[in-house]
PAMI-435531 format. One line per field, with one value per residue (C-alpha): x negated, y negated, z negated. Coordinates in pm, whole numbers, plus 32768, in hexadecimal, padded with zeros to 4 digits. Layout:
BEGIN
px <- c(X  ...)
py <- c(Y  ...)
pz <- c(Z  ...)
This chain:
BEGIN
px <- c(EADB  E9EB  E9C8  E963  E8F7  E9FE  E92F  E835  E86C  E997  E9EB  EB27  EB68  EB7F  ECA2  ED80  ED20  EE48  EF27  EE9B  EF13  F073  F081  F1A0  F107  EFD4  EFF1  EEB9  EE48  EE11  ECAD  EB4F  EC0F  ECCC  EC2D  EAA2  EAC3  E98B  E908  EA60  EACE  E97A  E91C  EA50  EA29  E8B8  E91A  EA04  E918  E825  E953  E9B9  E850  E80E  E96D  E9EE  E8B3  E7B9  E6CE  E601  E5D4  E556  E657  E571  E5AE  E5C6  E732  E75B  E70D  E7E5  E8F2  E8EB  E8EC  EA1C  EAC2  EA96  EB15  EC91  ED63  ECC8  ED8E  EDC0  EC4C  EC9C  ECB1  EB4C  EB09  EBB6  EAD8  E9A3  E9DF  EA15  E8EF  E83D  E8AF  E89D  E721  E6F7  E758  E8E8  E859  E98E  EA01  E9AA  EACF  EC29  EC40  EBA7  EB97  EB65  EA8F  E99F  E963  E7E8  E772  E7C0  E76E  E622  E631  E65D  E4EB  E486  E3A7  E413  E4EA  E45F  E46A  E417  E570  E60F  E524  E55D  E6F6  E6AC  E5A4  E6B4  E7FE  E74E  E64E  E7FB  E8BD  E7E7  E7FC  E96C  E989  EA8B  EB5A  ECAC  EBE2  ED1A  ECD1  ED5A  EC54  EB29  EBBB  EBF2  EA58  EA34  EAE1  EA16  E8BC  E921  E8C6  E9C8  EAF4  EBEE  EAF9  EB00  EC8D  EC8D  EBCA  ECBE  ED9C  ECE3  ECC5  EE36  EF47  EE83  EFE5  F0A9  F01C  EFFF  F04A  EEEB  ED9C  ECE4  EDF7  EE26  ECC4  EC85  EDD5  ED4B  EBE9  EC9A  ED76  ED19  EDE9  EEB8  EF04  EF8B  F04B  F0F6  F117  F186  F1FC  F117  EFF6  EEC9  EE45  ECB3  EC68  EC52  EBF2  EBCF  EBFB  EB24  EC30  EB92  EA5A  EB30  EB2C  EBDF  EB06  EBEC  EBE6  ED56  ECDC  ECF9  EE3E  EED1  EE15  EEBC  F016  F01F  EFCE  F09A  F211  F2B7  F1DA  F0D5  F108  F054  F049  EF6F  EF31  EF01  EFFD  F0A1  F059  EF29  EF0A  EFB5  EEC2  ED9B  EE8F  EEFC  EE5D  EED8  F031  F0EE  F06F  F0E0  F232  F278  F3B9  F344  F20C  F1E2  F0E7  F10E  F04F  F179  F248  F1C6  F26F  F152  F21A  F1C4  F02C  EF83  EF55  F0BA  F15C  F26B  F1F8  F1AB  F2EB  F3A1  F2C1  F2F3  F469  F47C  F3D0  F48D  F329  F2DF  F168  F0BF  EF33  EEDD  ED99  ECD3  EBC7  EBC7  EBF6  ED52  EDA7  ED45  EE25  EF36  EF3B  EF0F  F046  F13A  F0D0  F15E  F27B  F2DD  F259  F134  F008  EEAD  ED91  ECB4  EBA2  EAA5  E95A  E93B  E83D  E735  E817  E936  E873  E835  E998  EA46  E96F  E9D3  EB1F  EB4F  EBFC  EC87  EBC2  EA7D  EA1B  E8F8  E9BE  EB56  EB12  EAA3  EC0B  EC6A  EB52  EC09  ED3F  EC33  EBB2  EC09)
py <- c(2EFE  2F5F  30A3  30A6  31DE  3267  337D  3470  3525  341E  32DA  3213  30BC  2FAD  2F2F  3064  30D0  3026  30E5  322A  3229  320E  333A  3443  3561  35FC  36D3  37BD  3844  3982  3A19  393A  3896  39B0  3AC1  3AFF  3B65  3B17  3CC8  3D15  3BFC  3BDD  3D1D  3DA7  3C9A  3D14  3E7B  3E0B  3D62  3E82  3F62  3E78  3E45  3FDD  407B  3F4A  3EAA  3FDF  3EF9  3F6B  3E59  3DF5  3CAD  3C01  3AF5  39EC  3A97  3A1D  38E6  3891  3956  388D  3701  3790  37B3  3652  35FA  35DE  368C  37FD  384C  39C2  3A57  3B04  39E0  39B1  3B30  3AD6  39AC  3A19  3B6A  3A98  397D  3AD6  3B46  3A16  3A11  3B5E  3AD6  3B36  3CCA  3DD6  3E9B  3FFA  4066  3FD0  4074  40EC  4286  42B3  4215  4299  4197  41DC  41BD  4076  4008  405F  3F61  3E4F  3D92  3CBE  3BF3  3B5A  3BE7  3C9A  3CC4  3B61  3ADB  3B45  3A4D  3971  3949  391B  380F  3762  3784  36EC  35B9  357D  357C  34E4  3385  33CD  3418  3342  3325  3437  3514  3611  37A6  3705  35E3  36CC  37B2  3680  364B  37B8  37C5  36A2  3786  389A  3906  39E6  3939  3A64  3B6E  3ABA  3A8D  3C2D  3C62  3B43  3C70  3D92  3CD3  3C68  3BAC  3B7B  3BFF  3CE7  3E15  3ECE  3DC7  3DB8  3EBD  3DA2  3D47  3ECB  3F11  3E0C  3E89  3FF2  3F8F  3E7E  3F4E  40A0  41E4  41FD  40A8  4098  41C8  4122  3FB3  4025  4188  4203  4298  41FC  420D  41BA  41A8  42E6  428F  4191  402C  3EF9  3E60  3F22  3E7D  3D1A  3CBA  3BAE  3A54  399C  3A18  3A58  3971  3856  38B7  38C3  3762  36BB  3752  3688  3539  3571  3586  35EF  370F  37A2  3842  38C2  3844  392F  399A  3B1A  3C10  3C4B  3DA3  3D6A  3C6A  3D0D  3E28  3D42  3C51  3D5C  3D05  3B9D  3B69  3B57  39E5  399F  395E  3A5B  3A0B  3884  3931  3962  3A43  39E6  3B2C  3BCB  3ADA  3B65  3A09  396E  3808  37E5  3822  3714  35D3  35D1  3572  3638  3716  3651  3566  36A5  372F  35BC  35E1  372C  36A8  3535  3481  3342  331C  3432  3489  3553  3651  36BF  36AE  36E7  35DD  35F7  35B5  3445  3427  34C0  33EA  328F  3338  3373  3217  31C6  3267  31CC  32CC  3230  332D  3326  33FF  34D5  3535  365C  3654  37BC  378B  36B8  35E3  35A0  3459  33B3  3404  33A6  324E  3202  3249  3212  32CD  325F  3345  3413  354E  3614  3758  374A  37DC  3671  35C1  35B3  34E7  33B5  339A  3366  322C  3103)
pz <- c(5EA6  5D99  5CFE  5B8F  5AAD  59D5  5927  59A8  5B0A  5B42  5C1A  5C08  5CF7  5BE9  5C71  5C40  5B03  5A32  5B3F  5B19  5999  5A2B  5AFA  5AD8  5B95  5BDE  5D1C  5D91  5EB6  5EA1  5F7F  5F15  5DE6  5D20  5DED  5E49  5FB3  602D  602E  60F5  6210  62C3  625F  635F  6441  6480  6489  65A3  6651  6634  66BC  6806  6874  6841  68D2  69B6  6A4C  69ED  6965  6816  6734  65DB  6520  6431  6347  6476  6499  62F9  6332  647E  63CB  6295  639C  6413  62FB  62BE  6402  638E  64A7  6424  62D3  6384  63A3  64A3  6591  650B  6588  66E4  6723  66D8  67C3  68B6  6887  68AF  69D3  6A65  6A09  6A96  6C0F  6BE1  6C65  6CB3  6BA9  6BBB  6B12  6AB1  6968  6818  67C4  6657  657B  64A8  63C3  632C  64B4  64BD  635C  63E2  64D5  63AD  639E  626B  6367  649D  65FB  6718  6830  6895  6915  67AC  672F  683E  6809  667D  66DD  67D9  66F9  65B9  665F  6748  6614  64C7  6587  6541  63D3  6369  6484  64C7  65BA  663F  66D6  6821  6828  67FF  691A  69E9  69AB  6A33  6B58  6BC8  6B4D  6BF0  6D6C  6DBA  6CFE  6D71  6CD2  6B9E  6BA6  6C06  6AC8  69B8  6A1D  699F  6865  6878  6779  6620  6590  6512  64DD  6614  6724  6799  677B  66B0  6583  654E  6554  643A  635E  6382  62F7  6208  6144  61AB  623A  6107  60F9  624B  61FE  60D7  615B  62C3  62AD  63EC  642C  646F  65F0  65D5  6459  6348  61F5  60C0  610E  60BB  6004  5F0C  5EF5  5E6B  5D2F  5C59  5C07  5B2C  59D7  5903  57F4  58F6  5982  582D  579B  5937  58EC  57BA  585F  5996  5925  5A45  5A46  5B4C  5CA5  5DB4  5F1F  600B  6156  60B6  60E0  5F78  5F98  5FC4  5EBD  5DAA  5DCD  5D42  5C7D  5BB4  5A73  5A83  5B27  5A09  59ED  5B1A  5BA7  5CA7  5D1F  5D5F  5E07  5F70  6045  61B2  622F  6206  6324  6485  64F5  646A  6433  62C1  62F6  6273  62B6  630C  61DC  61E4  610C  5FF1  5FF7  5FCF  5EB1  5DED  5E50  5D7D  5C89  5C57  5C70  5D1A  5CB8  5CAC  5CDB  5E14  5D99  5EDE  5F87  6113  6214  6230  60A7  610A  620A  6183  601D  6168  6212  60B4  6056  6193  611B  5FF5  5F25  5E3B  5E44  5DF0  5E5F  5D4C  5E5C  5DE2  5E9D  5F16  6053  60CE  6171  6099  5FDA  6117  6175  603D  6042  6178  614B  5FE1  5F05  5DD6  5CDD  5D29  5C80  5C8D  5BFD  5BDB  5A68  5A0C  5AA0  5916  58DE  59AA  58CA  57AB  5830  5739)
């Protein structure tokens, strides 16, 4: 396989660019590739961090950019569409690191947010074992980049770490299911910071229990540009849809501008299923979305780990997809190399660009 250069910022396999003229649909993921999430999910996931080591394990603690970087590997990894089984490993690589100590508490009083913001470093972690666990879960899992690396495997690597493997099973318990909202202390810690106290109001119809305030859904904001949506719904004539792991509440909050180029009743946002069975890379999801829409080769926009497995698994299918990756970390080139997508794109506002191509 040989890539070639369409245009500027953009990659295409040679052998699928005749096929990529014939596609019906363009179906996008929604956070990294519609959606710039990158000042909201690691944001929460360090404020959570910061919360567990301070309340739980009463432990102060600076998270640095080493937490970025480990955060951004896993995203690559394939089996962590939902961040927050991102958030539940990397508490527990920590804890692990830290010698698996008792809790000194099995639950959070309220948060006041600004604390812990303060506890968000530019340079690295501290104390040493924060460092420590970022140092072991990155040099464990880059050899890996490429592979489907699952929650369960990486857990299955911890229990073998840890030196008191009960303590460490005590403590997947205080950070509990990943979903719905409320099941567990950790997944309803990150929805309160996510979308706020008003959005879990409107979205749930409860109260919050640890979080008062604005969320940091407010601090996305849209990448793709309407002038692109409207030049793709020309070339794709069965239309565009969306295929995320985002709730659409959440989603249609930031999409706001934009959704009327996009077919929202073909569209599916799997945050909303607490079953979970249509999170990517299952391709449940998207063999339903093509269903709605009556296509049979559509193009697959993304750019996580998962994206490439999923397009693999609806090929498997019978559906005939093709993967638009965007490069949105330091390890999505490597990734998207490795296992090669069909098109590469520096920035989804230059995905026109391929239908140009001679």
């Amino acid at each position: 396989m040989r890539y070639i250069v369409v245009d500027g910022g953009v990659l295409a396999l040679e052998e699928r660019l005749n096929s990529l003229k014939e596609i019906e649909a363009i179906i996008f993921d929604c956070d990294g590739t519609l959606i710039d999430v990158s000042t909201s999910f690691p944001l929460a996931g360090k404020i959570i961090t910061a919360i567990y080591l301070d309340q739980i394990l009463g432990i102060e603690c600076r998270i640095g950019v080493d937490y970025d970087e480990a955060f951004q590997l896993m995203k690559m990894l394939g089996g962590f569409n939902n961040v927050r089984n991102i958030v539940s490993i990397i508490l527990q690589t920590i804890y692990v690191e830290l010698g698996c100590p008792d809790p000194m508490k099995r639950g959070l009083e309220h948060i006041d947010l600004n604390r812990y913001m303060g506890q968000v470093s530019w340079n690295g972690s501290s104390p040493k074992p924060l460092e420590n666990a970022f140092k072991w879960l990155i040099s464990s899992m880059t050899p890996l980049l490429g592979e489907y690396v699952s929650p369960e495997y990486v857990e299955a690597l911890l229990d073998r770490r840890a030196g008191f493997l009960q303590r460490l099973r005590e403590f997947r318990e205080l950070i509990g299911p990943i979903s719905p909202y409320g099941s567990g202390i950790m997944t309803t810690l990150f929805s309160e910071l996510y979308i706020g106290s008003g959005g879990i109001r409107k979205k749930h119809g409860v109260n919050p229990r640890f979080y008062y305030g604005l969320g940091l859904l407010g601090n996305e904001r849209l990448i793709i540009e309407p002038k692109v949506l409207e030049e793709l719904r020309k070339l794709a004539r069965k239309g565009l849809a969306i295929l995320s792991g985002k709730g659409r509440w959440e989603a249609e909050k930031i999409l706001s501008p934009i959704l009327r180029y996009f077919d929202l009743e073909a569209s599916i946002f799997t945050g909303d299923n607490s079953r979970r069975e249509m999170d990517k890379p299952n391709p449940a999801g998207l063999l339903e979305c093509c269903k709605r829409l009556g296509a049979r080769r559509v193009l697959y926009v993304g750019d996580g780990g998962e994206d490439y497995f999923l397009a693999m698994r609806a090929r498997e299918n019978g559906i005939e997809t093709y993967l638009a990756a965007v490069l949105t970390n330091k390890y999505s080139y490597t990734f998207f190399t490795k296992c090669p997508a069909d098109v590469i794109l520096e920035n989804v506002n230059f995905l026109p660009k391929l239908f140009k191509q001679p």
